[in-house]
C-alpha positions as CSV (number, residue, x, y, z in Angstrom):
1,X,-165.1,-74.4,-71.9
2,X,-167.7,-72.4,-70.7
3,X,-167.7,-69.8,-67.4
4,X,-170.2,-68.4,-65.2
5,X,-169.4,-65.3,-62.9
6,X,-170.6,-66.0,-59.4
7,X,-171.0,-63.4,-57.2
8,X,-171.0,-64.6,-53.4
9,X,-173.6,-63.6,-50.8
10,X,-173.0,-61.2,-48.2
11,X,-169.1,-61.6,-47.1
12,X,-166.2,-59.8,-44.9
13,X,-168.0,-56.3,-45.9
14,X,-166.5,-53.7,-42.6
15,X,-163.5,-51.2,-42.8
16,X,-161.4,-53.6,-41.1
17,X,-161.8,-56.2,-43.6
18,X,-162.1,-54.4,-47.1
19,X,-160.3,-50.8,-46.7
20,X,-157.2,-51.4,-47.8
21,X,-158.9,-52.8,-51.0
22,X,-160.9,-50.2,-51.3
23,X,-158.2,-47.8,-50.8
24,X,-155.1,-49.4,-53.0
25,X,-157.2,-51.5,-55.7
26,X,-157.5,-48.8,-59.0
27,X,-160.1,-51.0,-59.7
28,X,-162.1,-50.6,-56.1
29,X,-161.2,-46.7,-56.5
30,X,-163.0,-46.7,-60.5
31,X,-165.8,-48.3,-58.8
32,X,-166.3,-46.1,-55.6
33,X,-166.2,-42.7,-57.4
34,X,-168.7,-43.9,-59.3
35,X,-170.7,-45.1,-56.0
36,X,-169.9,-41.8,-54.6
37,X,-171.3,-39.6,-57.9
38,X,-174.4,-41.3,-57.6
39,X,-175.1,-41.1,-53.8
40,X,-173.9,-37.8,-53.2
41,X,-171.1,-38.8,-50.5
42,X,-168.1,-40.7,-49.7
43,X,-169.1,-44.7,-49.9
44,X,-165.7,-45.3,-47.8
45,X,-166.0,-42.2,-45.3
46,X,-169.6,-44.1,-44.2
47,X,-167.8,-47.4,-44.1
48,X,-165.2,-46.1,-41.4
49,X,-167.8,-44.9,-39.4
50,X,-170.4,-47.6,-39.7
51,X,-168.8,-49.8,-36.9
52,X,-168.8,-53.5,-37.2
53,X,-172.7,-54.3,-37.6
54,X,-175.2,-55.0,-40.9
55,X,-174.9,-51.4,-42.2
56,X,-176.0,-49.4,-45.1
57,X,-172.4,-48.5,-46.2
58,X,-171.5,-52.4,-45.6
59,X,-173.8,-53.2,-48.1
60,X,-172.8,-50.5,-50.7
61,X,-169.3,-51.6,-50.5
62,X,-170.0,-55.5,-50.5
63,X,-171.5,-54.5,-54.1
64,X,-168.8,-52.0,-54.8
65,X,-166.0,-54.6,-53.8
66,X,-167.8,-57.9,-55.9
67,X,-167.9,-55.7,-58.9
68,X,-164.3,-54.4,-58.7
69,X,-163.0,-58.1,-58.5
70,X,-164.7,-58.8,-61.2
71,X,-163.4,-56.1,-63.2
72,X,-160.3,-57.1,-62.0
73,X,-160.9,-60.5,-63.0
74,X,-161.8,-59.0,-66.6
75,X,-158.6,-57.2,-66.8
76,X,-156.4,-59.2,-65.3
77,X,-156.8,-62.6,-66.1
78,X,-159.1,-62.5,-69.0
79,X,-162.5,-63.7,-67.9
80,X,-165.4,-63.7,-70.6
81,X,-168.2,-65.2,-68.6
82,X,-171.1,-66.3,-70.5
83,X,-173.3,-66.5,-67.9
84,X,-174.1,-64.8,-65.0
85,X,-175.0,-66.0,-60.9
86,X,-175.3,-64.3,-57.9
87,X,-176.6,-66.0,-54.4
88,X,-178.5,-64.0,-52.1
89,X,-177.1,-60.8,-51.8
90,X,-175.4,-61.8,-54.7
91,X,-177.9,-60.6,-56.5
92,X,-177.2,-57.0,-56.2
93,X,-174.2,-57.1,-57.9
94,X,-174.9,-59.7,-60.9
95,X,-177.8,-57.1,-62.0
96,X,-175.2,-54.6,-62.1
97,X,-172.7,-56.7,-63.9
98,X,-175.6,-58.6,-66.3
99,X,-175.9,-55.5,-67.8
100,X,-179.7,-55.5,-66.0
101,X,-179.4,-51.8,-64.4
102,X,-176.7,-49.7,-64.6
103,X,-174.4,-49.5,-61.9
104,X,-175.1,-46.3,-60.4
105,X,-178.6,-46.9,-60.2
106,X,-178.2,-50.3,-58.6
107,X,-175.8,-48.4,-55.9
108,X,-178.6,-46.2,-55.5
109,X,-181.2,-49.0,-55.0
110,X,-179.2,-51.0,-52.7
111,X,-178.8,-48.2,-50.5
112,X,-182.8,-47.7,-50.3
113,X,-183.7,-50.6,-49.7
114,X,-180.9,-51.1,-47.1
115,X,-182.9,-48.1,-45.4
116,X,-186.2,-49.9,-46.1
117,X,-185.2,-53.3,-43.9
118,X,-183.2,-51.4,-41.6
119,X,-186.3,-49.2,-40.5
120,X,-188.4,-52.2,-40.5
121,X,-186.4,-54.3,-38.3
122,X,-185.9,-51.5,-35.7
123,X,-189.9,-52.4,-34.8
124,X,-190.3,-55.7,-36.3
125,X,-189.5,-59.7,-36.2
126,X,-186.7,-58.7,-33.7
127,X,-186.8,-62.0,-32.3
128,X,-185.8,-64.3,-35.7
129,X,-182.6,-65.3,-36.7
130,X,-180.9,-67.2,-39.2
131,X,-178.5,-69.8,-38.6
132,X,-175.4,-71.3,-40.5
133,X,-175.1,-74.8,-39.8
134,X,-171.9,-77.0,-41.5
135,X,-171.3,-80.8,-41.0
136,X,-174.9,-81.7,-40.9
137,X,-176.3,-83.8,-43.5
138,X,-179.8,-83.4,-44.9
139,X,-180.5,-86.7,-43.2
140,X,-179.4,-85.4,-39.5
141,X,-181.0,-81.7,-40.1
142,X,-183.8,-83.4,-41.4
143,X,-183.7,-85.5,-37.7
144,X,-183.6,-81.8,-35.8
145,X,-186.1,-80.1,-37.6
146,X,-188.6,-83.0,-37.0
147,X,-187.9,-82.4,-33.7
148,X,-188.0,-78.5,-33.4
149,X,-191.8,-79.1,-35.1
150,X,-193.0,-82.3,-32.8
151,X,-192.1,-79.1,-30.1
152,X,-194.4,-76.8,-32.2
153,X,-191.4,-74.9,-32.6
154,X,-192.0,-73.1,-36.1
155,X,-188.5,-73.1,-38.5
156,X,-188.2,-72.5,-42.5
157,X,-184.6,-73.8,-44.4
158,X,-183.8,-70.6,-45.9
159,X,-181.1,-71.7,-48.0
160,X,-179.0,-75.3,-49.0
161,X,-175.4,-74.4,-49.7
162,X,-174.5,-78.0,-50.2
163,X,-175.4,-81.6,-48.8
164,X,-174.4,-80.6,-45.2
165,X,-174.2,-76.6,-45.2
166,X,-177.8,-74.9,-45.2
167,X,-179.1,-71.7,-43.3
168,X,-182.0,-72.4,-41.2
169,X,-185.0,-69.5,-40.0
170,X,-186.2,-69.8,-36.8
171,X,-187.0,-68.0,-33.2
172,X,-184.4,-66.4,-31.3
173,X,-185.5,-68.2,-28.4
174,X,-185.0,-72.0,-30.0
175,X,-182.0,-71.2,-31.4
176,X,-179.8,-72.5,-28.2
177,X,-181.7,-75.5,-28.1
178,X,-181.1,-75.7,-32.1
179,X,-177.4,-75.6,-31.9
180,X,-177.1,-78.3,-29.4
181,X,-179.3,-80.9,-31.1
182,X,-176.9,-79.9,-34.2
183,X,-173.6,-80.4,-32.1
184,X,-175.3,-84.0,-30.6
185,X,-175.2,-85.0,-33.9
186,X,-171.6,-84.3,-34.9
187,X,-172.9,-80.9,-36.5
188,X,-171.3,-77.1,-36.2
189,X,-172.8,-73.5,-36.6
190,X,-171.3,-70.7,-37.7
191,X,-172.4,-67.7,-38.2
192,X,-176.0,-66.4,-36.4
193,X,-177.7,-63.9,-39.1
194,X,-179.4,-60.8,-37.4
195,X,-181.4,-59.5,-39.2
196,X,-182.8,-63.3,-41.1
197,X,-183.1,-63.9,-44.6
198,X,-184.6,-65.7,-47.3
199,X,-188.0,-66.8,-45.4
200,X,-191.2,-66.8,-45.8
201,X,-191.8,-65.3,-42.6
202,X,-190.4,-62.4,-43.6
203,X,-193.3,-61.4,-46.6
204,X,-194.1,-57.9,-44.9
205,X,-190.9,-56.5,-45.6
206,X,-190.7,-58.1,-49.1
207,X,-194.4,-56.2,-49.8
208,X,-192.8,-53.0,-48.3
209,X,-189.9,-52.8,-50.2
210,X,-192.0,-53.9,-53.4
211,X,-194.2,-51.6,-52.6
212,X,-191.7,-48.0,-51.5
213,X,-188.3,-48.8,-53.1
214,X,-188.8,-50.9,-56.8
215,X,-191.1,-48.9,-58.4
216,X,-188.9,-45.9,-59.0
217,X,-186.1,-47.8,-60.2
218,X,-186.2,-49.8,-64.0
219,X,-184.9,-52.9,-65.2
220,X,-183.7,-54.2,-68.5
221,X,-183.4,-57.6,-69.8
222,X,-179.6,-58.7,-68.7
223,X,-176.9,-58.5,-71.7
224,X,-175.3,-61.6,-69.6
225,X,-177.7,-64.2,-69.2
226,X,-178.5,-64.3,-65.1
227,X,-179.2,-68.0,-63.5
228,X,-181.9,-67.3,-60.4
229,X,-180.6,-68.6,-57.4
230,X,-183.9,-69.0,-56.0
231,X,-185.1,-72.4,-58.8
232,X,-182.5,-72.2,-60.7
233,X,-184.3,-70.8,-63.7
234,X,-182.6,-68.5,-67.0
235,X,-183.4,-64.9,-65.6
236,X,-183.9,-63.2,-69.3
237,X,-186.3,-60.3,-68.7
238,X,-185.9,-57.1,-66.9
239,X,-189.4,-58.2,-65.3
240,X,-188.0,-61.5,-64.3
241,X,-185.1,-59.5,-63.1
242,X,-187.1,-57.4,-60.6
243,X,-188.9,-60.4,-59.1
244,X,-185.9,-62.4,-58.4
245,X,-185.2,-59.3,-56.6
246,X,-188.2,-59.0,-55.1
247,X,-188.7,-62.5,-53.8
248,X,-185.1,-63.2,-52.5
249,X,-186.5,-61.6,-49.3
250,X,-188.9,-64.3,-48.6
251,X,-187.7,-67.7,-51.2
252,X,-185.0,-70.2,-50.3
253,X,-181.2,-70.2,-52.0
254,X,-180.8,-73.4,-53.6
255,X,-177.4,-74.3,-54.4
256,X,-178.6,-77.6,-56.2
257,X,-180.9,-76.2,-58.3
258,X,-177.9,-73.7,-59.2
259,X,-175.8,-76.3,-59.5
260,X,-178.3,-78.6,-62.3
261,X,-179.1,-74.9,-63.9
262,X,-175.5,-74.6,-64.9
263,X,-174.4,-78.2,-65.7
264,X,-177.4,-78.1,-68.5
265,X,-175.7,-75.0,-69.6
266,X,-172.8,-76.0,-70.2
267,X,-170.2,-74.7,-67.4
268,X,-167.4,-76.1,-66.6
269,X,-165.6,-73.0,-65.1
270,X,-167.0,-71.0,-61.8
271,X,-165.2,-67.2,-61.4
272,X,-166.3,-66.5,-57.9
273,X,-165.7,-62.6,-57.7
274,X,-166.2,-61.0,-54.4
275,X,-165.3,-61.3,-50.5
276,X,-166.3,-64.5,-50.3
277,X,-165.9,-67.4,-47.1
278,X,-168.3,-70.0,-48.4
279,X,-168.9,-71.0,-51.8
280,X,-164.9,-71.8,-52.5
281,X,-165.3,-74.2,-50.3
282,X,-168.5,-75.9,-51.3
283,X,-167.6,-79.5,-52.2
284,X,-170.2,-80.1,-54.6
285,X,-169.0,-77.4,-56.5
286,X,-165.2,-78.2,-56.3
287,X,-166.0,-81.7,-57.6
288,X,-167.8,-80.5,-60.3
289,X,-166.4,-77.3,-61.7
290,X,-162.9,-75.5,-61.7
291,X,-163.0,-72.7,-59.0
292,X,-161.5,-69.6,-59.5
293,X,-161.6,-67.6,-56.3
294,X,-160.9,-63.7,-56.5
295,X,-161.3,-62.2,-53.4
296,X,-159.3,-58.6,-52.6
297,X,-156.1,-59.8,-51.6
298,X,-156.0,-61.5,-55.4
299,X,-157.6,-58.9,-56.9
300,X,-154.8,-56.5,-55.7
301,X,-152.2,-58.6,-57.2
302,X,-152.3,-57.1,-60.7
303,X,-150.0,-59.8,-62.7
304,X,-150.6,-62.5,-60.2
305,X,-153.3,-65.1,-61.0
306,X,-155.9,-65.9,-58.4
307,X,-156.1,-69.4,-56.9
308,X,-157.3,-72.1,-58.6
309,X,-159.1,-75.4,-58.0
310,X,-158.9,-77.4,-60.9
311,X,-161.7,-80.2,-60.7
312,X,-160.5,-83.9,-61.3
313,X,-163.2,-86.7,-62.9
């Protein structure tokens, strides 16, 4: 039996959510003073007083948080992952945890280039958003977006979660029109991403940060073998490492991809470490893998084990 350690994009990440965590977990607390040493101030003190938007400190303590359930996980109910995954802002955390870049150096560059896109979307792209749709089969999204472009009305899919959950890149002002044509057709959307992600739209920010924030930090090749989450290719290299990195910005998320990547390795087990609201529930995933889902309130139950989904064939 063979597990992979998946670290969720970005999740419930503000005071409200994660504090207590932060606050009670020995493993969260191991984890922040470490954050803390390497910033030069108080990782939680920032989170109280970000407010409830896409902060710095949110950032910081969505890595510091997936890495602490994951120790926890280590600990607690004896994962040994072989290999290593980590969607979107996933990504941050599995080069911490693949053995990629240390972790206070990875704190460090997450809080640059969280500095990077903030200052570039106070002046830039401030009208393109990101959408969560759910419910919507390729076959209906497929029927909107043909629509949205016989309008001339320019879109990218920025990420497939599963065979009816993708993120779709597009215009502020279509995104109205967007969510109705996805309701018509028996469709829902959740969440509306501001800032966007993962689009191709988006390659002067991805130059900027490639440009001011990677080149003063190193990578190694990963101890932990890391599965891209962009094609769904072995990440081996420090180099390859980096340009997952660097081209999250701008490449989709591709869940199926993922999904071949580690059936051909071998998986059977999926340790999803982190605040996490979507990929427990992905039914692909639940009917081919067994879902472990460690999230804080599990994590701070130190001899209880997490939830389980066992799959049935």
């Amino acid at each position: 039996m063979s597990t992979a350690i998946v670290f969720p994009g970005m999740g419930p990440s503000r005071f409200s959510e994660v504090g207590r965590f932060m606050m009670i977990s020995p493993f969260a607390r191991r984890r922040l003073a470490d954050a803390d040493a390497a910033l030069g101030y108080s990782v939680l003190d920032a989170l109280r007083s970000a407010g409830d938007g896409y902060t710095a400190a949110s950032q910081i303590a969505f890595v510091v948080n997936s890495l602490a359930m994951a120790d926890w996980a280590e600990e607690v109910l004896g994962e040994r992952p072989q290999l290593c995954v980590g969607p979107s802002f996933g990504e941050r955390a599995a080069t911490a945890y693949s053995g990629a870049m240390p972790f206070d150096e990875l704190i460090r560059l997450t809080a640059e280039l969280a500095a990077c896109e903030l200052d570039y979307y106070r002046t830039e792209q401030q009208d393109v958003v990101s959408q969560f749709i759910v419910r919507t089969p390729l076959e209906k999204l497929r029927e909107v977006l043909d629509g949205m472009a016989g309008r001339g009305e320019w879109h990218e899919v920025s990420a497939y979660f599963d065979q009816d959950v993708h993120l779709v890149t597009m215009a502020e002002r279509h995104l109205d029109g967007f969510k109705q044509h996805v309701r018509d057709l028996g469709g829902y959307s959740l969440t509306t991403m501001r800032p966007p992600a993962h689009a191709q739209v988006l390659e002067p920010l991805r130059k900027r940060m490639q440009d001011e924030v990677y080149p003063r930090f190193s990578f190694s090749a990963p101890v932990l073998p890391v599965i891209s989450d962009q094609d769904g290719s072995l990440v081996t290299t420090g180099a390859d490492v980096r340009t997952m990195l660097v081209d999250s910005v701008v490449n989709q998320v591709h869940w199926g991809h993922i999904t071949r990547a580690l059936a051909e390795q071998g998986v059977t087990r999926l340790c999803v470490a982190g605040p996490d609201l979507l990929i427990h529930r992905l039914g692909t995933l639940k009917k081919n893998f067994e879902l472990i889902s460690v999230g804080p309130k599990d994590a701070m139950r130190p001899r209880r084990p997490a939830r389980r989904h066992v799959v049935s064939r």
